[in-house]
N, C-alpha and C positions, 0 to 999 in steps of 0.2 A: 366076195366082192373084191377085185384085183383092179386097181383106180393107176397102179404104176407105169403102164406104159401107153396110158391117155388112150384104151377104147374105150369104146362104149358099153356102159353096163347095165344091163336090167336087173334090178333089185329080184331077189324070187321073195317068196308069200312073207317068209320071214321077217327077210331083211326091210322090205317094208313094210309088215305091221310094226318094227324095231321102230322106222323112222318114222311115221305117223306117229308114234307115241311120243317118241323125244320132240315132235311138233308140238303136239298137245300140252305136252308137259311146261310147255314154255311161254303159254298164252292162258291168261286167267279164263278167259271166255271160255274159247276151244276146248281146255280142258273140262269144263266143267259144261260142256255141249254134247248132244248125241253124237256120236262118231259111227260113220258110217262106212265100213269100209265095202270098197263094192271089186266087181271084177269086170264090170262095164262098164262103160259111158253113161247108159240111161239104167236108173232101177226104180219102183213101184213100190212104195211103204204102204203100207194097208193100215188106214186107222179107224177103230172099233168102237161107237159110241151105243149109249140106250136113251134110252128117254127119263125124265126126271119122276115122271109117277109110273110107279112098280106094282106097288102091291094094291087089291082089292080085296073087298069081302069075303069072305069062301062061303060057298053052299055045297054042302056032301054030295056027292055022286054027278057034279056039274060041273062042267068047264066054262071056262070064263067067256065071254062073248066073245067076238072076233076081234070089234074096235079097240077091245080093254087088253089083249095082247101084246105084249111089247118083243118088238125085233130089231136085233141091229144091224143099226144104219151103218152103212160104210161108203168110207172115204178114203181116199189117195193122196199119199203125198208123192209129186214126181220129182227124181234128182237127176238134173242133164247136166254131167259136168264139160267143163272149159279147159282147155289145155292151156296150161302157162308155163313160163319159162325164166329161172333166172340165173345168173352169174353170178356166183360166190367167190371173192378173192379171198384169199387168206396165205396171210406171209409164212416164211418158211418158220421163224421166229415162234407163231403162232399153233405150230405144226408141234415144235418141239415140245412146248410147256405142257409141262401136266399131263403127260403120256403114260407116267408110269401109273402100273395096276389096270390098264384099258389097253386093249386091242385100238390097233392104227384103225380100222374101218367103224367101230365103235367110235372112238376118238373123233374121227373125220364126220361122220353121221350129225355126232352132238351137234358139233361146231357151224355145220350146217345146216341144221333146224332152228338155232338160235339163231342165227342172222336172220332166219325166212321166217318164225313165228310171227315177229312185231309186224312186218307187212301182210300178213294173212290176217291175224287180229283187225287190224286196221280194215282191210276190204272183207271181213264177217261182219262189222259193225257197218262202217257207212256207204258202203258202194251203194253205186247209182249204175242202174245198169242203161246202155244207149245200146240205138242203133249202129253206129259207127266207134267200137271200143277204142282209144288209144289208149290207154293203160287200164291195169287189173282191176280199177274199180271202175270201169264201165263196162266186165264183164258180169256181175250180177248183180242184187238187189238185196242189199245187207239184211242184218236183223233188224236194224233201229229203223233204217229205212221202210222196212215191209212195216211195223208196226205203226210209227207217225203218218201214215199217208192215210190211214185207214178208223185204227183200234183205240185204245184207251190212252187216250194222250190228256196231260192236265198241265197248261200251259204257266208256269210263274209268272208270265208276264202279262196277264190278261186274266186272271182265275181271282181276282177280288183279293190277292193278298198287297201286303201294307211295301212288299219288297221281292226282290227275288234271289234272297240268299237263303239255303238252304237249312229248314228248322223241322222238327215233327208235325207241325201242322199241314206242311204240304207234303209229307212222307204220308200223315194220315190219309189225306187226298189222294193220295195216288193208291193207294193200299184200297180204299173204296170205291175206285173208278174200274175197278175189275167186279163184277159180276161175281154173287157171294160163292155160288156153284162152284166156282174154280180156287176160293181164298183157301184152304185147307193145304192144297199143295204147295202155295208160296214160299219159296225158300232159298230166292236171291236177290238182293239188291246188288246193282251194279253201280258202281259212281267212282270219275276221277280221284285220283286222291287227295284230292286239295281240297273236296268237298267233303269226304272222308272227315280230315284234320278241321273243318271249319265247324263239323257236328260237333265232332269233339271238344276243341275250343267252345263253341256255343253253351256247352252244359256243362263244362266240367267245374264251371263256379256254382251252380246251380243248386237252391237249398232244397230242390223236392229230387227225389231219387229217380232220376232219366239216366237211362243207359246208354253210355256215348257212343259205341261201336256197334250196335246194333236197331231196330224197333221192331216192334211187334213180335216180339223172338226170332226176328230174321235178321241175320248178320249181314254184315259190309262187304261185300270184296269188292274191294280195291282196284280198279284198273288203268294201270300208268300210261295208256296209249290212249284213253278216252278223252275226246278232248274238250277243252275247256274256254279253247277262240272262235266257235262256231259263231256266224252273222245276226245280229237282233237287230230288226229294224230300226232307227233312229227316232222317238218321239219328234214332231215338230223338225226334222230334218231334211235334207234336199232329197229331192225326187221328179222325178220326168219319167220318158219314155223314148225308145230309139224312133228316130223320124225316117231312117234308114235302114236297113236289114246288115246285120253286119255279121261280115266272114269268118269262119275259123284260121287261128294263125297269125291274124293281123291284129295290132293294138290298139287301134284305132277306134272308136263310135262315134257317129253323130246323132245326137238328142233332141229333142221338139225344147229344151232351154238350158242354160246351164247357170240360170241365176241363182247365187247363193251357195254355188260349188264350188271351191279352192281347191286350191295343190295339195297333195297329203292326205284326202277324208278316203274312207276306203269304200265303193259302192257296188253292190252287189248286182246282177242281171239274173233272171229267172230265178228267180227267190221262192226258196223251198221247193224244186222242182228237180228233174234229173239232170239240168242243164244250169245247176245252178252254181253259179261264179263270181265269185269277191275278187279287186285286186283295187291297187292304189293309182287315184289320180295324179298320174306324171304330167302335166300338161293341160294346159285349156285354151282351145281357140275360141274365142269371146264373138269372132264376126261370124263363123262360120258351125259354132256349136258344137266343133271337132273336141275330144276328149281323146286323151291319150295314156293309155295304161301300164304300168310295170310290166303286167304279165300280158303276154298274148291268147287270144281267145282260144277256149278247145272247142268249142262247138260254132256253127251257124247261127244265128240269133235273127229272128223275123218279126219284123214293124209289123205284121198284121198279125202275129199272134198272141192273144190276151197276155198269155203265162209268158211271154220271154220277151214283151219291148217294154215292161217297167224295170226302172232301174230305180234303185233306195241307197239312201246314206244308212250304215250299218254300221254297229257296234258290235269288235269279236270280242264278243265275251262270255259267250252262248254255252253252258254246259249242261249234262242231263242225266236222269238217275231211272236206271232201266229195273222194276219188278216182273219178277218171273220165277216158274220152277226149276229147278236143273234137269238138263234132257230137252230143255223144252227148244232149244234152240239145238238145229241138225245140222254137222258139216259131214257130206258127201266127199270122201277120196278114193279115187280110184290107186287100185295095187300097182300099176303100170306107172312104175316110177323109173326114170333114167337118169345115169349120172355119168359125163364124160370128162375126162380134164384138158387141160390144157395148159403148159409149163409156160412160166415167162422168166428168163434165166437172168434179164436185166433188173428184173425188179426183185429177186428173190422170191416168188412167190407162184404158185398156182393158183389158174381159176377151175370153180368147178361147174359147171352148165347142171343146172339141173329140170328138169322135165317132170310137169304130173299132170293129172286133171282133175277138179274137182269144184265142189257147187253150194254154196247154202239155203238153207230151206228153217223156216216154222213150223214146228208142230200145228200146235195151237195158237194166232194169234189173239183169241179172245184172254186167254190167261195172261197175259202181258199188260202190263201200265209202265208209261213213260210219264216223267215228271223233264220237260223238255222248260228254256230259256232259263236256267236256274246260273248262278249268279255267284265264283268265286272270289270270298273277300278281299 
């Protein structure tokens, strides 16, 4: 790979199983997910199950009936991956350091995996995948997302506990909300690390022997890009619905009320949805029930649609602890990696374009429990 006089390069099989790995290597998740590397756009996982009752009686010189036969079923997992694209800057300064013992294309590879891991990490967990993408997490449908829409979810904030800071009781919870069939494999907890440290914290006074980095023999990891300001509805808080259908782009909405809504509260539109969006109240027209937001809208939002004209007063405080096997979560990458540069002589620095495609998928969702609205101290 020859990056010095800005073509364009196609990694060959190597050099990007090299840089898939140093991707890997860089995100708790990923690394520790089926990696798939493919040589297409679309490929075809084949998955192999049986049935739970196996064995029967025997009688000598007899075969079993036909119904008491067991065959396996099979199922498909399909990976259609996305092309994305990003620019990597990196000063010359940056170029220099800690070169020695590593080849410059090695060198450059790391350097550029480590920038792209944390936003890959990020759109593996919570993309939302839309009809109309504008950025990479509207091109698929994360893990955490495929799992809450559907599977074993055990909510802190609604599940009859006294709070929603994180303690064994709702680890137990969630370890139980998987189906017993699947509990043998379990052998990851995922959680930010603040929730990590507040287990810790919680027991390390503790006069009966609770293990603080792990439960049920299954360890922590740790993951510092999960986050911890996700939306929870506001008990007893302001709420309405758009009286208006309102645009993407623009910051604007009009409400059927805005009594009891001030400046500053942060409210969410299509709550828990693909379309779902927090930002802060900048402004309130009191005669005309005009709202005006920080951020401006990424999507359409329609007064006639159930899921996207309530709007909620939310509290980001929202974080969550993902049980699962390792493997069990798949990222699909295609080999057809490119990398071109491009010199900027004023600022000391190259950028480097880089090109791939690729897709996340679930094994098994039923093996998964989410412990979701969980509650950093």
């Amino acid at each position: 790979m020859d990056t010095a006089n800005g073509n364009l390069v196609h990694l060959n099989t190597k050099q990007a199983n090299t840089f898939i790995d140093y991707v890997a290597d860089e995100s708790v998740v990923i690394k520790n997910s089926r990696i798939k590397k493919m040589n297409s756009p679309m490929e075809t996982i084949a998955k192999i199950g049986v049935g739970d009752e196996i064995f029967h009686p025997a009688q000598r010189g007899k075969k079993l009936a036909e119904d008491k036969r067991i065959e396996a079923s099979w199922d498909t997992i399909k990976l259609a991956t996305k092309e994305i694209i990003a620019e990597v800057k990196i000063l010359d300064d940056e170029l220099e350091d800690n070169i020695e013992g590593m080849s410059f294309k090695e060198h450059l590879m790391r350097m550029i995996s480590k920038k792209w891991a944390n936003q890959l990490e990020r759109a593996a967990l919570y993309s939302k995948k839309k009809d109309n993408p504008q950025t990479i997490h509207d091109l698929f449908d994360g893990f955490l997302t495929r799992v809450e829409k559907k599977w074993n979810v055990v909510d802190a904030n609604i599940a009859g506990f006294s709070d929603r800071f994180i303690d064994k009781n709702k680890l137990a919870k969630l370890y139980k909300s998987i189906p017993t069939k699947y509990r043998t494999g379990l052998n990851k907890f995922y959680m930010p690390n603040d929730l990590a440290i507040d287990f810790e914290t919680l027991y390390e006074q503790n006069k009966n022997d609770v293990t603080k980095k792990w439960a049920f023999g299954i360890g922590f990891n740790n993951v510092p890009l999960m986050n911890t300001e996700r939306p929870v509805i506001k008990l007893d808080g302001f709420k309405a619905e758009l009286s208006a259908s309102a645009t993407a782009w623009n910051k604007t909405i009009v409400l059927t009320s805005v009594d009891g809504l001030t400046v500053g509260k942060d409210i969410t539109l299509a709550y828990r949805t693909n379309k779902e969006f927090t930002s802060v109240v900048e402004n309130i027209n009191i005669s005309s029930k005009t709202v005006t937001l920080e951020e401006a809208l990424p999507d359409d939002y329609s007064n006639t649609n159930p899921e996207e004209k309530k709007v909620f007063e939310v509290i980001l405080d929202w974080a969550d602890v993902i049980l699962t096997e390792k493997s069990n979560f798949i990222w699909g990458i295609q080999r057809d990696i490119t990398i071109e540069t491009e010199r900027s002589a004023r600022e000391r620095a190259t950028y480097f374009v880089l090109t791939m495609r690729c897709d996340f998928q679930v094994e098994n969702p039923e093996a998964i429990g989410l412990l979701t609205n969980v509650k950093v101290k």
